[in-house]
C-alpha positions in Angstrom: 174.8 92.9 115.8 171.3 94.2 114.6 170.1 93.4 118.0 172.5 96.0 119.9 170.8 99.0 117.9 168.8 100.3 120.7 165.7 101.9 118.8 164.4 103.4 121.3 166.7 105.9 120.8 166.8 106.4 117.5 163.6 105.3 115.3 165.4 105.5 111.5 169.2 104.6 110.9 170.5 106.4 108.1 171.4 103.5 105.2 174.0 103.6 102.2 173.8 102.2 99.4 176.5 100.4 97.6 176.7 98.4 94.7 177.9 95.2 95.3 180.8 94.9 92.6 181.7 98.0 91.8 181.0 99.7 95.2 179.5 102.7 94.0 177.6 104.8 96.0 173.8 104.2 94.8 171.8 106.5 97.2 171.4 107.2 101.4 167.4 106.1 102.6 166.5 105.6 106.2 165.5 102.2 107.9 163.5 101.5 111.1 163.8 98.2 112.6 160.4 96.5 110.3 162.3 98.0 107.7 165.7 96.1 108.9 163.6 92.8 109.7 162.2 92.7 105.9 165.4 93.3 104.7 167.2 90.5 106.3 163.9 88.2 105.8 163.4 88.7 102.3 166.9 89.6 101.2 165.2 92.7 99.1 165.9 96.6 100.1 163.6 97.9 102.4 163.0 101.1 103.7 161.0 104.3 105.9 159.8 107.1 103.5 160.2 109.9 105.6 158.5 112.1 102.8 155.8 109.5 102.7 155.5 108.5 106.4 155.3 104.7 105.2 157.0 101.5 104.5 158.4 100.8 100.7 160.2 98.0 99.2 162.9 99.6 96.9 161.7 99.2 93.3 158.0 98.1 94.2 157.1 100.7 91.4 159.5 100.8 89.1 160.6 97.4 89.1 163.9 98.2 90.0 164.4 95.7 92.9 167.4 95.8 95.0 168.7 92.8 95.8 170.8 92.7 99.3 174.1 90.8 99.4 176.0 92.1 102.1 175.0 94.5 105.5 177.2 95.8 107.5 177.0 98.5 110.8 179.0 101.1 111.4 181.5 101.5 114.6 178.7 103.6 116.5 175.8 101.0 115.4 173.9 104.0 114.1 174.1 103.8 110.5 173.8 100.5 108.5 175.4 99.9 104.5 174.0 97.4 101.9 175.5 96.1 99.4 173.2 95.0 96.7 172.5 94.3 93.3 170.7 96.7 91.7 167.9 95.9 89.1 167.5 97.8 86.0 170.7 99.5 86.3 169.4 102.3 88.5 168.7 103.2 91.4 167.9 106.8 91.4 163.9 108.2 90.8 165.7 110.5 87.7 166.3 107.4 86.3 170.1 107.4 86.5 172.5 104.5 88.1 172.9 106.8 91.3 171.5 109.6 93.4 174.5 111.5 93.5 174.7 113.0 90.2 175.1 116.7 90.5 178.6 117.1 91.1 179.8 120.7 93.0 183.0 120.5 93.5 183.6 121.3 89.4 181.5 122.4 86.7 180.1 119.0 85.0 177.2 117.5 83.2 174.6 115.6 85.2 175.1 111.7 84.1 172.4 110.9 81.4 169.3 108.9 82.3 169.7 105.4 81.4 166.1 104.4 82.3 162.4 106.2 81.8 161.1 105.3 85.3 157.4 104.3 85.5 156.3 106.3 88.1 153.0 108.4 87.8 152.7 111.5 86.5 152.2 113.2 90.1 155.3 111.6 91.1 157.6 112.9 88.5 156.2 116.1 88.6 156.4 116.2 92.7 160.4 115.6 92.1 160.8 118.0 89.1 159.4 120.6 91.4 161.6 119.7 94.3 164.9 119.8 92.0 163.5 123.4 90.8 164.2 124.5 94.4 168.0 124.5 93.0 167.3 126.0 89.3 167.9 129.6 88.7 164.8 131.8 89.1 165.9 134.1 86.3 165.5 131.0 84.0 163.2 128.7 85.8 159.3 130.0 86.5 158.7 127.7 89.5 162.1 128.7 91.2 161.0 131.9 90.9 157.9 131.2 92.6 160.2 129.4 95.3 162.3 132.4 95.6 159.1 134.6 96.3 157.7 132.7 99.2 154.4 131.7 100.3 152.1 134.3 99.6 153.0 134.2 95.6 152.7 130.1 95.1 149.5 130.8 97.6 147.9 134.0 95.1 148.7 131.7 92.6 146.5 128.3 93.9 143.4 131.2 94.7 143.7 132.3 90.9 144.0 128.5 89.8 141.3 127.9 92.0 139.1 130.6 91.1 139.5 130.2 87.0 138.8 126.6 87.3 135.5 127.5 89.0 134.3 129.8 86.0 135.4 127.4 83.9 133.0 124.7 85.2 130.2 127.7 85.6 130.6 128.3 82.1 130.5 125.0 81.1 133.5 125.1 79.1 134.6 121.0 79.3 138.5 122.4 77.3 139.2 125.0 79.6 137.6 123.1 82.6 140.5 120.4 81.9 143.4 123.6 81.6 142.3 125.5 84.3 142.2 122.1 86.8 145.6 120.9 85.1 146.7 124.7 86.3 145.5 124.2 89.7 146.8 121.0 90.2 150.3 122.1 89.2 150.3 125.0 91.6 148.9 122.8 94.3 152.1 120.8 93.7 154.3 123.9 94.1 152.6 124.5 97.2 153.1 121.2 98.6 156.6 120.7 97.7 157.4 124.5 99.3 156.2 122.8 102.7 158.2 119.3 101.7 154.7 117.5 101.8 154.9 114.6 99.3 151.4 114.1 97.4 151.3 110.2 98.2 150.2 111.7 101.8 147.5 113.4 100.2 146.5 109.7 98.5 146.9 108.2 102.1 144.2 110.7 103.3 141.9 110.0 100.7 142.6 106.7 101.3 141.4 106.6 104.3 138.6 109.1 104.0 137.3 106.3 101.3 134.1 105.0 102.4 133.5 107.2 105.6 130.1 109.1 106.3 129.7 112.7 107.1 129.6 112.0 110.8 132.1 109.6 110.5 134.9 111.7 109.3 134.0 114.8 111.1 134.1 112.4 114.4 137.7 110.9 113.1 138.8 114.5 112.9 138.4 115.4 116.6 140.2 112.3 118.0 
């Protein structure tokens, strides 16, 4: 059946997934067909990061593996359904058991966080931003910054910018760590406004990692 999908229509099937007893909805990711032929070879979750334009194995950071059981294709052969068992008891990045946790359709509490997920600092403040697209700009500074557009989240990164480099002309080693802190956080806002996920911004340097001068500026014009 996997072998009907004709990818070269369609590079990323949209995936859903269940738990395996209960059949609750854990979360929707996308799968290309490497992600599809780890899956079924290693019987672990594996998917296409379209934020991250990469490869990840469900829980290779948190630990919170997702074991498949059961995969199934829709009627149309364009979207595919696991049904796993999900380490740690979640599988949401908030730490929760699912994604879908802000209901709409009534007023109701979010479902509490059952797990302090390990992710870095960068991540979880990538995400917190992203959620504060939603938050209430009366209440909520970056929301407001949102609401504003690019030109206030874009003064603001120039103003970072700018402190930080009086803090390192004064020498000031307590206000050099603030004002970078500050610039890094609007850097953040910036990137999130334009849906760019930092671990793109790791890839680069990444790859930047051990080129010359010439090198990089040659890599540039290809």
């Amino acid at each position: 059946m996997i072998d009907k999908i004709d990818w070269s229509k369609q590079d990323l099937l949209p995936a859903i997934v269940q738990e395996v007893n209960s059949n609750k909805v854990l979360m929707l990711a996308y799968m290309n067909k490497e992600a599809v032929e780890l899956t079924l070879k290693t019987n672990l979750a594996h998917y296409y990061s379209r934020s991250r334009k990469k490869m990840w194995k469900k829980g290779e950071s948190s630990g919170n593996l997702q074991h498949v059981k059961e995969i199934y294709l829709d009627c149309d052969l364009d979207t595919i359904l696991l049904k796993v068992i999900q380490d740690g008891g979640c599988a949401c990045h908030t730490g929760r058991e699912s994604c879908f946790f802000n209901r709409v359709d009534i007023e109701e509490k979010p479902s509490e966080i059952i797990q302090d997920i390990n992710y870095s600092v960068i991540d979880k403040l990538y995400h917190t931003i992203q959620e504060r697209k939603l938050a209430d700009p009366k209440t909520s500074y970056v929301a407001s910054l949102f609401k504003k557009g690019d030109n206030s989240i874009l003064k603001k990164v120039v103003e970072e910018a700018g402190e930080l480099c009086f803090a390192v002309k004064d020498n000031d080693e307590k206000e050099i760590i603030y004002e970078a802190a500050d610039l890094a956080f609007h850097t953040l806002v910036a990137l999130a406004a334009k849906d760019i996920n930092p671990d793109l911004i790791k890839q680069e340097l990444k790859r930047r990692f051990g080129l010359s001068g010439i090198e990089e500026k040659n890599s540039r014009k290809k």
